[in-house]
MDAnalysis code that builds the backbone (N, CA, C; Angstrom):
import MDAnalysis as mda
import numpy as np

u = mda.Universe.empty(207, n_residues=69, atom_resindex=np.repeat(np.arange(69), 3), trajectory=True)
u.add_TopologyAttr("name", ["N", "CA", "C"] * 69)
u.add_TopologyAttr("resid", np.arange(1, 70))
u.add_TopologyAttr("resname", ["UNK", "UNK", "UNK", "UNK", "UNK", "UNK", "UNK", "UNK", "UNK", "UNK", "UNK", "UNK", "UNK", "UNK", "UNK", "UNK", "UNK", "UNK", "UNK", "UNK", "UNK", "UNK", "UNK", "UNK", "UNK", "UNK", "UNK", "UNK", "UNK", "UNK", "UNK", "UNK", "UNK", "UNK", "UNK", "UNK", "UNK", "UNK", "UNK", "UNK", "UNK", "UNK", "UNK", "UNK", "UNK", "UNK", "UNK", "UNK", "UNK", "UNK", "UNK", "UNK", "UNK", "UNK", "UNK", "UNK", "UNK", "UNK", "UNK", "UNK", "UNK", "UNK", "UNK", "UNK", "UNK", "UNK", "UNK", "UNK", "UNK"])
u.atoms.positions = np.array([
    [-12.067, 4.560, 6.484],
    [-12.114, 3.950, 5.171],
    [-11.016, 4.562, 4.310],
    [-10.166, 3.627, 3.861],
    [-9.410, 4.092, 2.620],
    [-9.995, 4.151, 1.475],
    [-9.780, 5.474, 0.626],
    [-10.320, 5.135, -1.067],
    [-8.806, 6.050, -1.484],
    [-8.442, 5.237, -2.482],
    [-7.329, 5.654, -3.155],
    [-7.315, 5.335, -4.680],
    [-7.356, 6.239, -5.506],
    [-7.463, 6.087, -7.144],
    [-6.056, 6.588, -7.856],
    [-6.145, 6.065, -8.755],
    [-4.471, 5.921, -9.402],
    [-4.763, 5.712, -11.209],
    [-3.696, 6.291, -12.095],
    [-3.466, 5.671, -13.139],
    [-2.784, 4.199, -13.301],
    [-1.833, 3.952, -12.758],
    [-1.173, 3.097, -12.910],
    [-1.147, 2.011, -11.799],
    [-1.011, 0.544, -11.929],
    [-0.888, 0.295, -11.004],
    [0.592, 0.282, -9.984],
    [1.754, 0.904, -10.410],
    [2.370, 1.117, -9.623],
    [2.531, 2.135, -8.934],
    [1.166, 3.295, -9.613],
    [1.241, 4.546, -8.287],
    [0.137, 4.140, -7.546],
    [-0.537, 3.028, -7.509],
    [-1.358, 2.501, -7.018],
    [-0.702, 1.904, -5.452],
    [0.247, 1.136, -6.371],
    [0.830, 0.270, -4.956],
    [1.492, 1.219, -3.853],
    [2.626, 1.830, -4.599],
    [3.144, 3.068, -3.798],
    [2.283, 3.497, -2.849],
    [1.018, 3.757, -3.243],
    [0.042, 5.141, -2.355],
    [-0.684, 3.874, -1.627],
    [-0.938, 2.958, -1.783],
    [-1.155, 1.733, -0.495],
    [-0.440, 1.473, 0.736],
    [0.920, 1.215, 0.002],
    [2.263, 1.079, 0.674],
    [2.092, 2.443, 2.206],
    [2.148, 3.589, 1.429],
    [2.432, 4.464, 2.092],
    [0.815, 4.757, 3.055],
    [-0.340, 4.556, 2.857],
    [-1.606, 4.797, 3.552],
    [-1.294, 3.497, 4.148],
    [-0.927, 2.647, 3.971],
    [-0.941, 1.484, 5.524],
    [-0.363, 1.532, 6.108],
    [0.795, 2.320, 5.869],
    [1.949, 2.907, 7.181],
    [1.164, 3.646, 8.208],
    [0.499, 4.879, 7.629],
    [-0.311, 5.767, 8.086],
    [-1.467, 5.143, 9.278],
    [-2.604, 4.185, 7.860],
    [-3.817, 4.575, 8.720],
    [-3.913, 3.296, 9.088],
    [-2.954, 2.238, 8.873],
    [-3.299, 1.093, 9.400],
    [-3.454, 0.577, 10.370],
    [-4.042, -0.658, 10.968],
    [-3.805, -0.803, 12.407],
    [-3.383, -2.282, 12.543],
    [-2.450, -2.637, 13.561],
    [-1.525, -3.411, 13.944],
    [-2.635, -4.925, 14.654],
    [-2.478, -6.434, 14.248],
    [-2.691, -7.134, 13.906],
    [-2.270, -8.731, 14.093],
    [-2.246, -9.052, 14.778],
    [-2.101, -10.250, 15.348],
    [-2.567, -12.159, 14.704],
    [-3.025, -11.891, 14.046],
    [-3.947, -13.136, 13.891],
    [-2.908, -14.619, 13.668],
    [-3.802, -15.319, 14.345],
    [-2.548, -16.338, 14.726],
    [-1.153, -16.456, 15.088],
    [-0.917, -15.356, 16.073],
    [0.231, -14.971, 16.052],
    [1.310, -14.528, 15.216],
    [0.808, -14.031, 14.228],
    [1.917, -13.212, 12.927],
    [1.260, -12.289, 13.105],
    [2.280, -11.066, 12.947],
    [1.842, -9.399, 13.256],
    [1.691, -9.181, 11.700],
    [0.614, -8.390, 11.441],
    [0.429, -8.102, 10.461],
    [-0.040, -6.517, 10.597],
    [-0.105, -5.591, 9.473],
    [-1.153, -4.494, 9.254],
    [-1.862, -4.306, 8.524],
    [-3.246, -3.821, 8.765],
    [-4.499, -4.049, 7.704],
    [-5.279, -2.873, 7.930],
    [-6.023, -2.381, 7.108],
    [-6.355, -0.959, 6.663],
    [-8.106, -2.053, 6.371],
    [-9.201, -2.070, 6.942],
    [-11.114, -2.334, 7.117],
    [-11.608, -1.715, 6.067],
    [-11.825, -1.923, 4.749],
    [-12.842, -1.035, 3.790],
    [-11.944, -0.448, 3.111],
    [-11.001, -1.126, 2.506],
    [-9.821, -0.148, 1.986],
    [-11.115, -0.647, 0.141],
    [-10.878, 0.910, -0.971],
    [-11.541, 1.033, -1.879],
    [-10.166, 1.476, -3.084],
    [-9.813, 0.595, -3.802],
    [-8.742, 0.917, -5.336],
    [-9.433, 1.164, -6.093],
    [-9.349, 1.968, -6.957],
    [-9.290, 2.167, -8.296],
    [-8.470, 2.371, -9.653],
    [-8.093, 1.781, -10.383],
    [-7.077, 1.908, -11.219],
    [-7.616, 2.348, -12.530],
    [-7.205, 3.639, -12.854],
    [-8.472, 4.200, -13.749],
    [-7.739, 3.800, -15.412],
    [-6.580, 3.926, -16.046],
    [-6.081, 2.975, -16.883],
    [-5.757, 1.413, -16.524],
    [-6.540, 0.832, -16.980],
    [-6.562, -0.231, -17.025],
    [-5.298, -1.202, -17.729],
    [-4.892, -0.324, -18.491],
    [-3.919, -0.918, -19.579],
    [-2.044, -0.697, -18.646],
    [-2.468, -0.123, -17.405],
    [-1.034, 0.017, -17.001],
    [-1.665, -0.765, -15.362],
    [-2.567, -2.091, -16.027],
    [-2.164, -2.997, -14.546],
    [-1.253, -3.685, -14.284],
    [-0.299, -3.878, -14.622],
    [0.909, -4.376, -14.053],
    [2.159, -3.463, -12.949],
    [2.060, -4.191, -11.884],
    [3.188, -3.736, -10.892],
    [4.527, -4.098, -11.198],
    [5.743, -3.231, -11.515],
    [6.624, -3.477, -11.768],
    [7.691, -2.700, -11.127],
    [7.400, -1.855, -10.188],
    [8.097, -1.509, -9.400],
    [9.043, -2.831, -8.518],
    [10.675, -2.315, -8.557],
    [11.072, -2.917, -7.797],
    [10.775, -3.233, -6.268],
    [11.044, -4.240, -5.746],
    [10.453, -4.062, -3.923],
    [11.239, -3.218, -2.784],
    [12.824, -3.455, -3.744],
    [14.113, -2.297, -2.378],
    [13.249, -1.143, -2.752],
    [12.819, -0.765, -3.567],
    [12.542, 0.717, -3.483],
    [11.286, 0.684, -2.567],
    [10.315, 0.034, -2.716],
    [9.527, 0.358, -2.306],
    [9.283, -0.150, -0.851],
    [10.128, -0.626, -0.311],
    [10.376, -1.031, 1.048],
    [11.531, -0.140, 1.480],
    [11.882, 0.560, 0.721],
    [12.898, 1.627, 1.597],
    [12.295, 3.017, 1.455],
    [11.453, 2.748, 0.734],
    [10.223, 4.100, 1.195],
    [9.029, 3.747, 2.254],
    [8.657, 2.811, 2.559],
    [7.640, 2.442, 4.058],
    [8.912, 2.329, 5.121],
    [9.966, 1.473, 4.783],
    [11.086, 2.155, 6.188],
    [11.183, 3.587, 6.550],
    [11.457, 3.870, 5.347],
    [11.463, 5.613, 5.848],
    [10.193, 5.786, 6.762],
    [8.774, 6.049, 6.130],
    [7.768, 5.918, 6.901],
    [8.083, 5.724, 8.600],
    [7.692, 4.294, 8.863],
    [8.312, 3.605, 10.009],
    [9.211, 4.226, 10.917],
    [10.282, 4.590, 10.410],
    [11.398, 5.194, 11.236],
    [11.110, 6.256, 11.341],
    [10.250, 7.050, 11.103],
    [10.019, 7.939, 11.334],
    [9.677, 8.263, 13.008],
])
């Protein structure tokens, strides 16, 4: 089970991003590979910073990193 709590929602996404690299598991359904994390639990404890506004290069060149690892 994932539980991951955050102020914001973009340290929210980040710390998703990076726990589905981790604990996810690899995924097939209808033939598109996907990865998915069973019982995953968010919390976003300011409410007032729900908006994601992180760019996506960044945050896809931090799960590459991940990956290539």
């Amino acid at each position: 089970m994932l539980v991951l709590t955050a102020a914001s929602a973009n340290e929210l996404y980040t710390s998703v991003c990076r726990e589905l690299l981790k604990q996810g598991h690899r995924a097939t359904p209808r033939g598109l590979s996907t990865t998915e994390v069973l019982g995953a639990h968010l919390c976003l404890t300011d409410p007032r910073r729900r908006f994601v506004s992180v760019p996506p290069a960044r945050v896809l060149r931090a799960c590459l990193r991940w990956t290539v690892r």
